[in-house]
C-alpha positions as CSV (number, residue, x, y, z in Angstrom):
1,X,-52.3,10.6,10.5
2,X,-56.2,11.1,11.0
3,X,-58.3,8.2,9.5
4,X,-61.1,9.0,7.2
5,X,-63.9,6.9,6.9
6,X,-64.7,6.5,3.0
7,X,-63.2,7.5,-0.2
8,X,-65.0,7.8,-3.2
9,X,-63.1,8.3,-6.2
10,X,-63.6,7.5,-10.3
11,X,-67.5,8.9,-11.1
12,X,-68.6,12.1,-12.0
13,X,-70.3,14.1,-9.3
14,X,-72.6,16.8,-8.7
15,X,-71.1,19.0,-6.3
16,X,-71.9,22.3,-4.8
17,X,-69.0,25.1,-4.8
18,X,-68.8,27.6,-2.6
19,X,-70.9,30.0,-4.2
20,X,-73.9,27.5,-4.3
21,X,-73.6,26.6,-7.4
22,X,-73.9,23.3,-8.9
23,X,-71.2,21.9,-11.3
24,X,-70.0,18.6,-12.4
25,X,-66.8,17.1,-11.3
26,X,-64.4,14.5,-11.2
27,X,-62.7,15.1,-8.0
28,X,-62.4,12.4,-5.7
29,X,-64.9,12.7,-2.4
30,X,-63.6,11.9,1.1
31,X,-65.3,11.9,3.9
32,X,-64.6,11.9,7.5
33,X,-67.7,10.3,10.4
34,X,-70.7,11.7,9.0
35,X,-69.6,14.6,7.2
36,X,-67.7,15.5,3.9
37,X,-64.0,16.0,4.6
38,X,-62.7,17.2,0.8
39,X,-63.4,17.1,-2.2
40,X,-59.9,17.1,-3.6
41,X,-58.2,17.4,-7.3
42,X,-56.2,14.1,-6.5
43,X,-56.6,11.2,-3.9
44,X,-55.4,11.1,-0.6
45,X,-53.2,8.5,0.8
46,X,-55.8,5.6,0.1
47,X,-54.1,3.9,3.2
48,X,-56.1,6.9,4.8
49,X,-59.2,5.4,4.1
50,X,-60.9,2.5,5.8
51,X,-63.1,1.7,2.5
52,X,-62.9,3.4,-1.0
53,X,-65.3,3.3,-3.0
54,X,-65.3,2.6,-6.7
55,X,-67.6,5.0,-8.7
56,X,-66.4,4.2,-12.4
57,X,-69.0,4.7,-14.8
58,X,-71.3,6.3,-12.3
59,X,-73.2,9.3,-11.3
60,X,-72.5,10.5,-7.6
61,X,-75.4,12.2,-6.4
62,X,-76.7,14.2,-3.3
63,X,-78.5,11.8,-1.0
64,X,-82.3,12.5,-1.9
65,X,-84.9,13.9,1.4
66,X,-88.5,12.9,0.7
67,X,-90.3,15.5,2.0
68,X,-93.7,13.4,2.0
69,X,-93.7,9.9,1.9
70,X,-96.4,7.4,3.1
71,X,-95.8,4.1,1.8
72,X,-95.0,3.3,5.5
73,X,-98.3,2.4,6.5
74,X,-98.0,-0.5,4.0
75,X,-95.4,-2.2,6.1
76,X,-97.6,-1.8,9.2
77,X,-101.0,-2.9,7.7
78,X,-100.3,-4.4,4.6
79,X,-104.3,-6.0,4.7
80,X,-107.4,-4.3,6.3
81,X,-106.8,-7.1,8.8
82,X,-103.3,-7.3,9.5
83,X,-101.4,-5.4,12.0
84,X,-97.6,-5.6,12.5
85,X,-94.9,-4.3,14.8
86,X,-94.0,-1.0,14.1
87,X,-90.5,-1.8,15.0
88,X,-90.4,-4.9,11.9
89,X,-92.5,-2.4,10.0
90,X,-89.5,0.7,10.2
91,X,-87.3,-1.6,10.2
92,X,-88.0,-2.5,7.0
93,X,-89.0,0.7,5.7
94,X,-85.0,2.3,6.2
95,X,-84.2,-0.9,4.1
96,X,-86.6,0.2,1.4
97,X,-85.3,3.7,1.7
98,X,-81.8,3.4,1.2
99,X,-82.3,1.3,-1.2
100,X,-83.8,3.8,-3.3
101,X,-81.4,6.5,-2.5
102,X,-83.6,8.5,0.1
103,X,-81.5,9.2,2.7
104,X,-83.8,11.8,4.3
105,X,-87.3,10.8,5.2
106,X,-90.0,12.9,6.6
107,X,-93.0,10.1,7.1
108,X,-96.5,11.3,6.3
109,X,-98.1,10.5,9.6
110,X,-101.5,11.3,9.0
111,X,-103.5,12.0,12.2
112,X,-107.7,11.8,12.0
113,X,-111.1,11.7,13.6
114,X,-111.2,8.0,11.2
115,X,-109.3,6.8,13.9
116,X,-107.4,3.2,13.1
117,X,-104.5,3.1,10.9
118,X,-104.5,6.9,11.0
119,X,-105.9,7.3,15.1
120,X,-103.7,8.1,18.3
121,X,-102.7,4.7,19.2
122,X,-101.0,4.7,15.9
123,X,-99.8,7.8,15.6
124,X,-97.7,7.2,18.8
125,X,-96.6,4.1,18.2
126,X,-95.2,6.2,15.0
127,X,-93.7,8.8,17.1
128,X,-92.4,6.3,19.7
129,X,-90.5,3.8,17.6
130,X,-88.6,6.8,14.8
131,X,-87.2,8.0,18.4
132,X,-86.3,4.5,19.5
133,X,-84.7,3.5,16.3
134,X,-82.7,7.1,15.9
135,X,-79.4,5.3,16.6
136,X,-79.5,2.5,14.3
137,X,-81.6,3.4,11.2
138,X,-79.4,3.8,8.1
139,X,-81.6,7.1,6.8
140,X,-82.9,10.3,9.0
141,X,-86.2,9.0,9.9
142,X,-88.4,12.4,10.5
143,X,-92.3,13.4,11.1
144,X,-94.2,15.3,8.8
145,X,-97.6,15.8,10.6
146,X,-100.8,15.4,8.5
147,X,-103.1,16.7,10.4
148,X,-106.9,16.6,9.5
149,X,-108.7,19.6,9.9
150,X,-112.0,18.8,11.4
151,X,-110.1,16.4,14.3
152,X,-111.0,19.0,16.9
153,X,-109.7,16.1,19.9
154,X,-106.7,16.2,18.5
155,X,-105.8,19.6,18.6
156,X,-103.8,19.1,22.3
157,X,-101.6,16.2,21.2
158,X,-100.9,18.2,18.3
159,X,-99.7,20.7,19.9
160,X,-97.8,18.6,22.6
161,X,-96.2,17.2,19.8
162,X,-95.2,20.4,18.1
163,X,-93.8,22.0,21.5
164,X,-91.6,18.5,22.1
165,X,-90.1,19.4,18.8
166,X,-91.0,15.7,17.4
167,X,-92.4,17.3,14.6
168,X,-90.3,18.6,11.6
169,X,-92.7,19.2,8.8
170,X,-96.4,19.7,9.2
171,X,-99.8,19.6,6.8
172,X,-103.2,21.0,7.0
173,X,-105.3,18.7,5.5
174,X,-109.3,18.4,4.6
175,X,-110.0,15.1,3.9
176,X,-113.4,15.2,5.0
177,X,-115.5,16.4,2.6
178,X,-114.6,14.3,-0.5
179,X,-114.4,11.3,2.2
180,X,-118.3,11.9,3.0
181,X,-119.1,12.1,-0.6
182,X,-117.6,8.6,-1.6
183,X,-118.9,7.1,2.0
184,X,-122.1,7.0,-0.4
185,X,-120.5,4.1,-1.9
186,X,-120.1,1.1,0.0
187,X,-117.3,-0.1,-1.5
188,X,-115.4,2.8,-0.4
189,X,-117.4,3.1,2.6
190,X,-115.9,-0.6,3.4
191,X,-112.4,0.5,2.7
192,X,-112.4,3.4,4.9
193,X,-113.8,1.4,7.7
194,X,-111.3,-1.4,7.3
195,X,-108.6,1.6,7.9
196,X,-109.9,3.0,10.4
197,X,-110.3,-0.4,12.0
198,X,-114.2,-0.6,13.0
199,X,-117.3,-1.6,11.5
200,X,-119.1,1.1,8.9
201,X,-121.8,2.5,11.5
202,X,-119.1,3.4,13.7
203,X,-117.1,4.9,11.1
204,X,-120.0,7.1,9.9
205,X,-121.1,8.0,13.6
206,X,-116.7,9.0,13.5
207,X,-117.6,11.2,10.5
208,X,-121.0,13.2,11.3
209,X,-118.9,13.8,14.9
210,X,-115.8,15.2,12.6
211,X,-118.8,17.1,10.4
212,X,-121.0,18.6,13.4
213,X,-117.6,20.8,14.9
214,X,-117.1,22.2,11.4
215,X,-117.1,25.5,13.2
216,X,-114.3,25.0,15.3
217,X,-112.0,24.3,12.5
218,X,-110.8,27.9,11.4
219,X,-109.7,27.9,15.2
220,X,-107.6,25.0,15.3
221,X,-106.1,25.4,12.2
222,X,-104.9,29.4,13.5
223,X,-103.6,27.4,16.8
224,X,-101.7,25.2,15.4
225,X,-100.0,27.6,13.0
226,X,-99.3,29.8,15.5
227,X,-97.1,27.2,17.3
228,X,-95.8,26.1,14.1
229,X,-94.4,29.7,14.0
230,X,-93.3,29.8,17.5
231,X,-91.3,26.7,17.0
232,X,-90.4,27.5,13.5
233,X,-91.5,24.1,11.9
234,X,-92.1,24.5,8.3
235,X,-96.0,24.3,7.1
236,X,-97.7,23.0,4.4
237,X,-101.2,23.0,2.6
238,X,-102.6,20.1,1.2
239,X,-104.7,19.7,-1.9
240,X,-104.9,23.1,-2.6
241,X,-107.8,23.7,-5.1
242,X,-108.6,28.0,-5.3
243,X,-106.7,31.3,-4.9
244,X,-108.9,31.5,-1.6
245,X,-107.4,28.1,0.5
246,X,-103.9,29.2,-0.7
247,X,-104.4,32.4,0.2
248,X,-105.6,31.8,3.8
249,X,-102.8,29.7,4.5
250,X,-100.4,32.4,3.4
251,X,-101.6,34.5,5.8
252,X,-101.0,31.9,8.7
253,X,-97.5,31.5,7.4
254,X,-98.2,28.4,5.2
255,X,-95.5,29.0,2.7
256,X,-95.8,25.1,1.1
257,X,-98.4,24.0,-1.3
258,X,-98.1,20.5,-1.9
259,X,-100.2,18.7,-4.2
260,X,-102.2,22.0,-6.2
261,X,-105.0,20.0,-7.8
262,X,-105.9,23.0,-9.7
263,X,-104.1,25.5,-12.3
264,X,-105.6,28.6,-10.0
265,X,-104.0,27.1,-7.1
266,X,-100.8,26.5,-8.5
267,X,-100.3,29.6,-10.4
268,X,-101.4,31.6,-6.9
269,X,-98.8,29.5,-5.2
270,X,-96.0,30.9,-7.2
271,X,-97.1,34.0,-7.5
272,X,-96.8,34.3,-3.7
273,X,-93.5,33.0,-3.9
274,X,-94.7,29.5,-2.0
275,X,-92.9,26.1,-2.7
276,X,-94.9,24.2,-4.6
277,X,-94.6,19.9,-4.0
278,X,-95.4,17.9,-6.5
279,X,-95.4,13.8,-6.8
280,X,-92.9,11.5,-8.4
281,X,-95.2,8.9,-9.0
282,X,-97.3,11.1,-11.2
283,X,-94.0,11.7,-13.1
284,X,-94.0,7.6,-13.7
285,X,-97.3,7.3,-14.8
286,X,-97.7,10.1,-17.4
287,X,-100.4,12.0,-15.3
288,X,-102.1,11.8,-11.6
289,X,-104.2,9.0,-10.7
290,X,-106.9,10.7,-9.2
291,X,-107.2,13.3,-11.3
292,X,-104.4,16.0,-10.2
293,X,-102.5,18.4,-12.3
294,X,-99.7,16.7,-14.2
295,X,-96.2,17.1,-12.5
296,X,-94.4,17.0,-15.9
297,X,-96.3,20.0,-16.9
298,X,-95.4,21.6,-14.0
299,X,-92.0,21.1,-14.0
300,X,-91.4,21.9,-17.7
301,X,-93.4,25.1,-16.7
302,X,-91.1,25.8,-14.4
303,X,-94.0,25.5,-11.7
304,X,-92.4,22.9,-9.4
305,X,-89.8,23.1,-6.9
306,X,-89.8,20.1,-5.1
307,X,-90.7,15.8,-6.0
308,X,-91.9,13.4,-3.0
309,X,-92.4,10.1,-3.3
310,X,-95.7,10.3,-1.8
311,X,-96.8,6.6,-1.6
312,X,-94.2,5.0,-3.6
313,X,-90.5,5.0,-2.8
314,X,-88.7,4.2,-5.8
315,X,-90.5,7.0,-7.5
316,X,-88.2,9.8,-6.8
317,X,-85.4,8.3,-8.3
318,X,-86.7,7.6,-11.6
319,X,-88.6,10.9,-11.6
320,X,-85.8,12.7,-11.7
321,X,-84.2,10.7,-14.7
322,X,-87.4,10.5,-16.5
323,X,-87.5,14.1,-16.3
324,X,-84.3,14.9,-17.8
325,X,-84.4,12.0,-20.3
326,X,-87.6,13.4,-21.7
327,X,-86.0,17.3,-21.8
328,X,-88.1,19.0,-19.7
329,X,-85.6,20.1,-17.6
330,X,-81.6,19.2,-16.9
331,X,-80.5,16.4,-14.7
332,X,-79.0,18.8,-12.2
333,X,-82.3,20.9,-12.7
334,X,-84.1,17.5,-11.8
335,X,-81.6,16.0,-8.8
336,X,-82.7,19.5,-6.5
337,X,-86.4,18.8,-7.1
338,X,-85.4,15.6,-5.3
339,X,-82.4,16.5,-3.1
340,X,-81.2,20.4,-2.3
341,X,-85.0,21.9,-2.8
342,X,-86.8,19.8,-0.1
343,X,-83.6,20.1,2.4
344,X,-83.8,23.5,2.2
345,X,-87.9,23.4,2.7
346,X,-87.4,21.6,5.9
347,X,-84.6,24.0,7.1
348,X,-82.2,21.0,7.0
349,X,-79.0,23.2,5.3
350,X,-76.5,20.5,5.8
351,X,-77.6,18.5,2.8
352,X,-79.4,18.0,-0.5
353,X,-75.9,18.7,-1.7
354,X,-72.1,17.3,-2.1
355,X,-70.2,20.0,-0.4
356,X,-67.2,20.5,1.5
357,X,-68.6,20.3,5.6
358,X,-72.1,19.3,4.3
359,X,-73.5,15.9,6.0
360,X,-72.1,12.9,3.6
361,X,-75.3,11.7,1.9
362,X,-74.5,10.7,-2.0
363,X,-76.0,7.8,-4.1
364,X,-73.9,6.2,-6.6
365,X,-76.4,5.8,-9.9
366,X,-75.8,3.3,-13.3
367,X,-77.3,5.4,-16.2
368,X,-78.4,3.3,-19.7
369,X,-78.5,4.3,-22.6
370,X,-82.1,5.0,-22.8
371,X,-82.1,7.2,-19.7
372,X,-83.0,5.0,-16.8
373,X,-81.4,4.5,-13.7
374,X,-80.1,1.6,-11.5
375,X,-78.8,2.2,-7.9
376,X,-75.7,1.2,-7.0
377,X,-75.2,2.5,-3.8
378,X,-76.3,4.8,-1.3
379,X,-73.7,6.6,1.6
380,X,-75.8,8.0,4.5
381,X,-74.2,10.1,6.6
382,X,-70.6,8.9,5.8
383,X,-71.4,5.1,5.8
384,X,-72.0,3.0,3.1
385,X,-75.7,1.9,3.8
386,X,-76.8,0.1,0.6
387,X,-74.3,-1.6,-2.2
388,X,-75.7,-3.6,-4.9
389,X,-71.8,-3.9,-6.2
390,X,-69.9,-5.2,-3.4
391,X,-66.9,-5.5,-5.9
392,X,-66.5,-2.2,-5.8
393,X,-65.9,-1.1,-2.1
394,X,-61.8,-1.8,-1.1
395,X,-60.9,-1.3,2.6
396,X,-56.9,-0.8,2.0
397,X,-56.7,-0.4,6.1
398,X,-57.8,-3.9,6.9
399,X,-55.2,-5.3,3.9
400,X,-52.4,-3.1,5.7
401,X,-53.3,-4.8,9.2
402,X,-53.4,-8.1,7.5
403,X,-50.4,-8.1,5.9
């Protein structure tokens, strides 16, 4: 008799038949190495199992994948002058991410002409350590390329990058002009620098550089689409603000807008049938902090398929129940802005779901009576990765042995 790794049994999931669809259920969940094994009317032989897992009172939820999510660079340079190990640093960072139920991760790794924080040296190191730790992280550490615009030099590592297949999602972004507006002020001008590592003369000598090849952008942004294509990583847009920039990016086979700061960009995003990212965070606040289009508006307008936690982890949780505590949409409607809608984005078809075969990724979630949320558990990729309930996990196999 075959030994299955975990059985989760008591809660009510949300699970995926095999028409797609999305229902409620009560049916135990086992689940076999990294992948779910059955989702059954009655248990199995719980000697079967070498840990069951008591969901009582819970929700059992698909595992969520944060399609853009930067709060990373926090762990590696918490202050302007402090630098630490990026293996301590995403270490750390799997910790924070299971523990808020994000068991797919695509870090925003934002390479510039700033240099610093957001320069070569750390955007290998990046690279470098998300291979190295591959084995032993508890969520699916992935790269989702922010690439600025005007960094002509780093058009060829950008593409080495993209051809070594190290890159699963990647972002056209233009930073630059608003940057060189607020370098005006020197408080901002002083946060920049401290970022990007070096005094503010040599970060504005960085910027004029970035301005002065302003013509070579349009070039660089059709190369790099072009091996986007060839290699079929998914793209996005950032900050999309007219019909125009959306447009153009359609055309290059740009089919994400994440972040619309206007109404004109968003409603030409849908229209051309693009996904449309929005962020959790501006969910928890009641609006954006920098003056973006409100998420809950979107999403009760039906005008936003997908929620990343952006710069704050534990956002995308709460979002979601936020979301369908306030009405605006259902809490299944709400779990696949956070879970199925961004797998599918990033081609990853094996989860953002609780299906027979699919990859085991499920977070066990408390719900109040007011509508928030308190995670129990998360299971990433059939092991149990984060409890906050050890009471609840039996392992009837090490009893037997015991005994």
């Amino acid at each position: 008799m075959s030994m299955q790794n975990l059985l989760v049994q008591g809660g009510t999931s949300l699970v995926q038949d095999a028409l797609g669809a999305s229902n409620w259920s009560t049916k135990p969940i086992a689940v076999s190495q990294s992948c779910i094994d059955n989702i059954a009317a009655t248990p199995n032989d719980p000697m079967r199992h070498q840990t069951i897992v008591d969901a009582s009172g819970l929700l059992v939820l698909p595992g969520m994948v944060d399609i853009h999510g930067d709060a990373f660079e926090r762990q590696v340079q918490p202050r302007p002058d402090t630098i630490f190990a990026y293996d301590i640093a995403l270490a750390d960072t799997d910790r924070q991410l299971v523990a808020n139920g994000i068991t797919t991760a695509c870090h925003g790794l934002t390479y510039s002409w700033e240099g610093g924080l957001r320069g070569r040296d750390s955007a290998i190191a990046l690279l470098e350590q998300v291979a190295r730790q591959r084995k032993t992280a508890h969520a699916d550490h992935r790269i989702h390329l922010r690439f600025e615009n005007h960094h002509v030099d780093g058009l060829a590592d950008a593409l080495l990058w993209i051809q070594q297949g190290r890159i699963d999602c990647f972002a056209f972004n233009e930073h630059l002009p608003a940057i060189a507006k607020k370098s005006a002020l020197p408080e901002k001008l002083a946060a920049y620098s401290e970022r990007a590592r070096c005094d503010a003369p040599t970060y504005l000598r960085r910027l004029q550089k970035a301005q002065a090849r302003a013509d070579q952008v349009p070039q660089v942004i059709a190369t790099l689409a072009r091996a986007c294509r060839e290699r079929g990583v998914p793209m996005a847009s950032h900050d999309d603000e007219t019909f125009l920039q959306r447009e153009r990016y359609q055309e290059l086979g740009v089919m994400i807008s994440e972040f619309p700061r206007t109404q004109e960009a968003l409603l030409t995003a849908m229209g051309l049938g693009n996904q449309v990212v929005m962020g959790a965070p501006n969910v928890l606040l009641g609006g954006s902090h920098c003056g973006g289009l409100s998420t809950e508006d979107a999403v009760k307008s039906g005008l936003c398929d997908i929620l990343a936690s952006d710069y704050y982890y534990p956002s995308m949780l709460h979002a979601a129940f936020k979301l369908a505590h306030l009405g605006l949409c259902t809490l299944a409607q709400a779990w696949c802005l956070v879970a199925q809608n961004p797998a599918r984005a990033l081609g990853l078809e094996d989860r953002g779901h609780i299906r027979n075969g699919g990859r085991a990724d499920m977070v066990l979630v408390e719900v109040s009576a007011a509508g928030t949320a308190r995670l129990v558990a998360t299971i990433a990729a059939g092991k149990v990765a984060y409890c906050a309930d050890p009471a609840r996990l039996r392992m009837p196999h090490a009893y037997q042995i015991a005994a």
